[in-house]
C-alpha positions in Angstrom: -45.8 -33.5 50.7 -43.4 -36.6 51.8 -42.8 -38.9 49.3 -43.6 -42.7 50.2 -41.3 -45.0 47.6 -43.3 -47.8 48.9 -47.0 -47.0 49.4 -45.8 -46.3 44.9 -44.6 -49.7 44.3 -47.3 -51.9 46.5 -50.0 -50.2 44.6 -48.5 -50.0 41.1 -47.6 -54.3 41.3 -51.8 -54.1 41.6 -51.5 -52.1 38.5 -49.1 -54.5 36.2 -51.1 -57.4 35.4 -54.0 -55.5 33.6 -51.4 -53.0 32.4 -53.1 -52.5 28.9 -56.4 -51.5 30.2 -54.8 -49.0 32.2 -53.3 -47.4 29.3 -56.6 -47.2 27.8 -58.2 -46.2 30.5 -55.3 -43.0 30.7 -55.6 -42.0 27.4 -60.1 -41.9 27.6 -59.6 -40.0 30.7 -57.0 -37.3 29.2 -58.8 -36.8 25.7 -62.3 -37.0 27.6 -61.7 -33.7 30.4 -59.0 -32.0 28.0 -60.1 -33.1 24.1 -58.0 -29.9 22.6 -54.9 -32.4 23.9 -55.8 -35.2 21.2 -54.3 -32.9 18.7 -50.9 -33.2 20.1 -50.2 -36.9 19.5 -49.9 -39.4 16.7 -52.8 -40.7 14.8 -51.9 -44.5 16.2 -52.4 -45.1 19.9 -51.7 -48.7 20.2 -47.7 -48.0 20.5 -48.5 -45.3 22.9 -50.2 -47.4 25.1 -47.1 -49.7 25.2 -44.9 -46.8 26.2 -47.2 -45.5 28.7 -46.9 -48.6 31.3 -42.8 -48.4 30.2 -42.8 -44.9 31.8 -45.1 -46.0 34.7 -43.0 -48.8 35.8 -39.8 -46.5 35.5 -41.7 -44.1 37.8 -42.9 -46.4 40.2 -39.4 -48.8 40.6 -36.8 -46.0 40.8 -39.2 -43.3 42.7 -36.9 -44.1 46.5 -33.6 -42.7 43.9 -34.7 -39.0 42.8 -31.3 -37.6 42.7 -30.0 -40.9 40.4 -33.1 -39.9 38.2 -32.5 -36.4 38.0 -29.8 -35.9 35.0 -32.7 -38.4 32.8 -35.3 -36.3 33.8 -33.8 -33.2 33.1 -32.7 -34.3 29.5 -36.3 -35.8 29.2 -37.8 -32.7 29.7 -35.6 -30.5 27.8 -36.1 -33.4 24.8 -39.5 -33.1 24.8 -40.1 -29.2 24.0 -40.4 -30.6 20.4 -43.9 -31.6 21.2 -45.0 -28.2 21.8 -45.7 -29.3 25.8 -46.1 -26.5 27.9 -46.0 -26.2 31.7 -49.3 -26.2 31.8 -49.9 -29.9 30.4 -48.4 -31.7 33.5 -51.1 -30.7 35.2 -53.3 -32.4 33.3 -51.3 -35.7 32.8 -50.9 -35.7 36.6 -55.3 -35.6 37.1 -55.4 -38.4 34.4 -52.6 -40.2 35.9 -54.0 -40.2 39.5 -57.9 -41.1 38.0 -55.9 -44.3 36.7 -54.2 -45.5 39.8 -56.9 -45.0 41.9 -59.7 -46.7 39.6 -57.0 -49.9 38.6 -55.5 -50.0 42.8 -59.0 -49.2 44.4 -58.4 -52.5 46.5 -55.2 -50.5 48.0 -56.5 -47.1 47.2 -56.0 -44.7 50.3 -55.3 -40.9 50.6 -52.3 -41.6 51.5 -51.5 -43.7 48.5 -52.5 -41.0 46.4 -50.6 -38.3 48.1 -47.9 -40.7 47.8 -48.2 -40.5 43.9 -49.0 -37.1 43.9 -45.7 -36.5 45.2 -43.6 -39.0 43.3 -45.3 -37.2 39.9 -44.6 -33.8 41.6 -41.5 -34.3 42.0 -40.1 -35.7 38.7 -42.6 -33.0 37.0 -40.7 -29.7 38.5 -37.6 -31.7 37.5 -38.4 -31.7 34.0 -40.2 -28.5 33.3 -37.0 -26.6 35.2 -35.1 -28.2 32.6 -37.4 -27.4 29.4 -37.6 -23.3 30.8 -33.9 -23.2 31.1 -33.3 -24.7 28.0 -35.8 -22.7 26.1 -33.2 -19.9 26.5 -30.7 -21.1 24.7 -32.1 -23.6 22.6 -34.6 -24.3 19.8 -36.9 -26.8 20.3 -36.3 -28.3 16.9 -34.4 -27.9 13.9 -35.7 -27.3 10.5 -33.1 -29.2 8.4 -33.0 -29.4 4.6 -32.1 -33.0 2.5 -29.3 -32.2 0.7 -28.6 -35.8 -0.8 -30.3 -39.3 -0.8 -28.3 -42.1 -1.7 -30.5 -45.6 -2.0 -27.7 -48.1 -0.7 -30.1 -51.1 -1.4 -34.3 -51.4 -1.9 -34.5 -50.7 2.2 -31.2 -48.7 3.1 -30.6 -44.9 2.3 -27.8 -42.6 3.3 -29.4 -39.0 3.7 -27.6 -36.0 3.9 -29.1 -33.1 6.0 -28.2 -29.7 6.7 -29.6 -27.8 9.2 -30.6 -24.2 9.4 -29.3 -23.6 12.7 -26.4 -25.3 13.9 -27.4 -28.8 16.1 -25.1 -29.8 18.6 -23.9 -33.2 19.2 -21.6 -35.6 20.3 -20.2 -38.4 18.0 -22.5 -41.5 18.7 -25.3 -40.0 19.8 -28.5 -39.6 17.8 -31.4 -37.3 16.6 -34.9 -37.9 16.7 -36.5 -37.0 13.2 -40.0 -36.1 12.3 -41.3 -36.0 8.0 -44.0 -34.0 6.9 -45.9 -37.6 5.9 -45.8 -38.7 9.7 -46.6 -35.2 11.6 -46.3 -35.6 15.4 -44.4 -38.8 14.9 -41.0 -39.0 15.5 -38.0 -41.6 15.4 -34.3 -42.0 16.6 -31.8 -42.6 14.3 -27.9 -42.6 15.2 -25.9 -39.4 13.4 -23.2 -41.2 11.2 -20.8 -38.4 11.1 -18.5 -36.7 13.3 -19.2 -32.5 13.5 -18.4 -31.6 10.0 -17.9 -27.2 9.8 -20.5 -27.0 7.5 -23.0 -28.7 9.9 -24.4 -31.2 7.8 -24.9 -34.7 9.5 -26.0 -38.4 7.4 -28.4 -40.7 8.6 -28.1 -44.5 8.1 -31.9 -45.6 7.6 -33.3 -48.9 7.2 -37.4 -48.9 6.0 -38.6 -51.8 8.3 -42.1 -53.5 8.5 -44.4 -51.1 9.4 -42.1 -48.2 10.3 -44.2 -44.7 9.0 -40.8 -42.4 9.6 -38.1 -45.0 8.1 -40.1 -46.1 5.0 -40.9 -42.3 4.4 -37.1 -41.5 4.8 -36.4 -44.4 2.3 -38.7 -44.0 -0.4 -40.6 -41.1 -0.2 -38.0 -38.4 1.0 -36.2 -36.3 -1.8 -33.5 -33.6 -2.3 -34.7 -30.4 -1.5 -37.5 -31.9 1.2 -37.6 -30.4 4.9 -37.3 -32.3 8.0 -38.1 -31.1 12.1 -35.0 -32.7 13.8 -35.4 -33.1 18.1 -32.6 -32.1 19.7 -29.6 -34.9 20.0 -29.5 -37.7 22.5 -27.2 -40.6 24.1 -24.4 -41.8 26.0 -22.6 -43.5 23.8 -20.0 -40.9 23.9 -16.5 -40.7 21.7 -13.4 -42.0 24.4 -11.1 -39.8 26.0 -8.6 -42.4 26.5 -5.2 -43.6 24.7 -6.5 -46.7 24.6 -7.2 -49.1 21.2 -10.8 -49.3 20.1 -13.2 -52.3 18.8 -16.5 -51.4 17.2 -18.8 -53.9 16.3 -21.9 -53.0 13.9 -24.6 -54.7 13.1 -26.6 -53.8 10.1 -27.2 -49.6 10.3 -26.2 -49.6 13.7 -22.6 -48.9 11.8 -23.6 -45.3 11.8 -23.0 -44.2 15.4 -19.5 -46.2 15.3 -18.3 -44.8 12.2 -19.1 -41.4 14.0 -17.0 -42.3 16.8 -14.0 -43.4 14.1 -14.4 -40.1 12.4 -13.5 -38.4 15.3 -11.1 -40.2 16.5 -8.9 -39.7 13.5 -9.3 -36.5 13.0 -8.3 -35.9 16.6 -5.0 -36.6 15.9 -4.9 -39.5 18.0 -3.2 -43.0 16.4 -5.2 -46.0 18.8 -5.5 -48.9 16.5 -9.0 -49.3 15.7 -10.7 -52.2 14.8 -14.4 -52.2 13.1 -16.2 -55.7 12.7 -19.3 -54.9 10.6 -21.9 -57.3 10.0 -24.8 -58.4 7.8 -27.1 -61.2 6.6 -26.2 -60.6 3.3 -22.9 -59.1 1.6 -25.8 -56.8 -0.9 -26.8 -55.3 2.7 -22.7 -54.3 3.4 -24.0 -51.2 2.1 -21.2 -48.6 3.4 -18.7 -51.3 2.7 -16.9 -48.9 -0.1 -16.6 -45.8 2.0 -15.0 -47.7 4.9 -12.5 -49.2 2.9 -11.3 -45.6 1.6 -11.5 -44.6 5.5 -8.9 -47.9 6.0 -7.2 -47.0 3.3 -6.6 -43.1 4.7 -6.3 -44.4 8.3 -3.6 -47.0 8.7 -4.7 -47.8 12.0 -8.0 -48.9 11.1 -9.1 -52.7 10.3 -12.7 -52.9 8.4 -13.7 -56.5 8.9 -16.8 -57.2 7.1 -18.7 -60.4 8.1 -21.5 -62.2 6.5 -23.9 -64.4 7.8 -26.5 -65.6 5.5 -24.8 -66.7 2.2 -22.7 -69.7 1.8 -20.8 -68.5 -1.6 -19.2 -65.5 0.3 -16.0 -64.9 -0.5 -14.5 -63.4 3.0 -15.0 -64.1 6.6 -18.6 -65.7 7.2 -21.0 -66.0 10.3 -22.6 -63.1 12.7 -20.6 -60.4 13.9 -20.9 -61.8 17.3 -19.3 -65.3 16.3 -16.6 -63.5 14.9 -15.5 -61.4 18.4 -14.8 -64.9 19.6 -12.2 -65.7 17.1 -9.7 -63.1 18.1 -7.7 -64.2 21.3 -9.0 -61.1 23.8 -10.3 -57.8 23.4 -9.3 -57.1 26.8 -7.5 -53.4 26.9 -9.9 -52.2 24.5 -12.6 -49.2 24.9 -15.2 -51.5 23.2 -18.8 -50.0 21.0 -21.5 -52.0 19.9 -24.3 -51.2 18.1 -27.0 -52.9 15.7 -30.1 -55.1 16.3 -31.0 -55.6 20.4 -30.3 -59.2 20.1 -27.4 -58.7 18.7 -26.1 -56.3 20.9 -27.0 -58.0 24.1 -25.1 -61.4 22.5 -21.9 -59.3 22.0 -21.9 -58.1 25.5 -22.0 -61.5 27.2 -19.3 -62.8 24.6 -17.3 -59.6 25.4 -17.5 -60.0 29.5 -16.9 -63.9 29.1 -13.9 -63.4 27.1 -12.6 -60.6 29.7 -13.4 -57.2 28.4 -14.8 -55.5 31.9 -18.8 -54.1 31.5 -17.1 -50.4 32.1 -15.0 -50.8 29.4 -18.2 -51.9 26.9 -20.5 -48.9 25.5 -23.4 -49.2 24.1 -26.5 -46.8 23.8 -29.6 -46.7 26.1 -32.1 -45.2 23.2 -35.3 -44.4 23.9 -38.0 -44.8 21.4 -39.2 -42.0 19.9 -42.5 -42.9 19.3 -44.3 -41.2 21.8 -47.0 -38.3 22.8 -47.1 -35.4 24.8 -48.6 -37.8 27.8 -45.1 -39.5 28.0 -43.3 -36.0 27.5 -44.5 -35.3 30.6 -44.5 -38.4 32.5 -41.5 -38.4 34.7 -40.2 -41.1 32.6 -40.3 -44.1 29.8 -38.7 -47.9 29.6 -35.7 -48.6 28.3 -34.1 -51.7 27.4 -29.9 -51.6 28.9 -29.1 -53.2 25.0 -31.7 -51.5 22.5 -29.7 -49.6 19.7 -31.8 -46.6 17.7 -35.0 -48.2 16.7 -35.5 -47.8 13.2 -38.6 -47.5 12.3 
């Protein structure tokens, strides 16, 4: 079966504007002809529904660039064995799927629209299941991992220490998605603040936020001795293979990738100079501020500059971590990191390329959100936002 990029697009912009219904509609259809799949997926649907239009646009704007796609398929597939989604599950996702298009685009519906989207979900399916059975042989699909520590920074920040019974692989900056036994079938990303340590264990940075089921529970409910299912580790927000100095810029918990990335590069040997501007609202909410300062203090080519936004009687450098990039002449020559709130991140890019620094020499992480079901496990694909740091929540 031929696939048609275009007969995809024309009848997915028909699609769009009543995207929410067709969520709904999905999800009826799915539960209604295979109800033993409601199991599989988080009491609340509402986020799901969200998530589910992310992955179709993905799917139906990038389906004329398979082989561009393929490495984020592949990594989506093998990602999503933690869900307990077999082979036989994308066949069902693809009936629902097709029932939606064809009800929501009946005014463009044709046969060969549909075998047009038969073979776009065909072809980004095989991708992803070839990846989960290849992977299955050498990989668990999660990790049981014990808390070993839990340190309340502040009323809504914890450190947690985890060590996990099998060793988890990872790359400095990258980041683990986390499931608690209060929140079962939900799961969340949070960045890995650690480089490999030989006993395995890795610290999360966590921040309870409004309504966030897995971060409040990792706040306030999780203890010592409690177990947690850890996804396998994600990102691209890789540690630098260059000479070259290094800026990091943190906002809020997104200092735990970066102080990954400065573990690692000191005990690599390595002497860049490396300079970490970490900011908050509030100097209470600096709540790693200690440990970096015996980091500085160990690493004389680190600079910790800590910035405060929100309180007038601070006594050190004030205003957002962005406004503060812009009082240095240039960061130009640097391999740049950023990481915190989207907002924030997206404003430190733009001050960043207007003062010089090129976009190839600026990292930052594409994260995807974590919330999600089966359905999306095996949908070709979900949105992302180009400047979204781990969601906490």
């Amino acid at each position: 079966m031929s696939l048609n990029p275009r007969l995809v697009k024309e009848s997915f912009a028909v699609i769009e504007p009543v995207a929410d219904r067709a969520a709904a509609y999905f999800y009826g259809r799915l539960f209604a002809v295979n109800p033993h799949l409601r199991g599989m997926f988080p009491p609340a649907m509402d986020v799901q529904r969200d998530r589910l239009f992310g992955a179709l646009t993905r799917i139906a704007w990038s389906v004329d660039s398979p082989d561009g796609m393929a490495p984020f398929l592949a990594r989506l597939g093998r990602d999503h064995r933690k869900y307990g989604v077999l082979t036989e599950h994308y066949a069902a996702v693809r009936d629902a799927l097709l029932a939606t298009v064809r009800h929501f685009a009946a005014e463009v519906w044709t046969p060969e629209v549909g075998r047009a989207w038969e073979a776009a979900y065909d072809l980004a399916a095989s991708v992803m299941t070839g990846a989960a059975e290849a992977d299955a042989g050498v990989s668990p699909a999660w990790w049981l991992a014990e808390v070993t520590d839990h340190e309340l920074r502040t009323p809504d920040i914890a450190v947690l220490t985890l060590r996990p019974a099998q060793p988890l692989p990872y790359l400095p900056g990258q980041h683990v998605s986390v499931q608690t036994p209060r929140w079962p079938r939900v799961w969340r990303p949070f960045s890995i603040a650690n480089a490999p340590r030989p006993d395995g264990a890795i610290r999360l940075h966590v921040r309870a936020v409004r309504g966030g089921w897995v971060s409040g529970a990792l706040v306030r409910h999780t203890r010592v001795g409690d177990t947690l299912m850890l996804g396998p580790t994600s990102g691209s927000m890789a540690p630098p293979d260059s000479g070259r100095d290094i800026l990091c810029v943190a906002g809020g918990t997104g200092l735990a990738p970066l102080k990954a990335i400065a573990e690692h590069v000191i005990a690599s040997g390595r002497r860049p100079g490396i300079h970490l501007l970490y900011g908050a609202r509030h100097s209470a909410e600096l709540y790693d501020l200690p440990d970096l300062v015996r980091m500085e203090s160990e690493f004389p080519w680190l600079r910790v500059l800590p910035a405060v936004s929100g309180e007038p009687g601070y006594d050190g450098v004030r205003g957002t971590v962005t406004e503060v990039l812009d009082r240095f002449p240039s960061w130009a020559g640097h391999e740049v990191y950023v990481c915190g709130p989207p907002a924030m991140v997206g404003d430190a890019v733009r001050r960043l390329r207007r003062g010089g620094v090129p976009l190839t020499d600026i990292h930052w992480d594409v994260v995807r959100s974590e919330a999600v079901s089966p359905v999306q496990a095996v949908s070709p694909v979900r949105g992302v936002s180009p400047v979204q740091s781990v969601s906490p929540a």
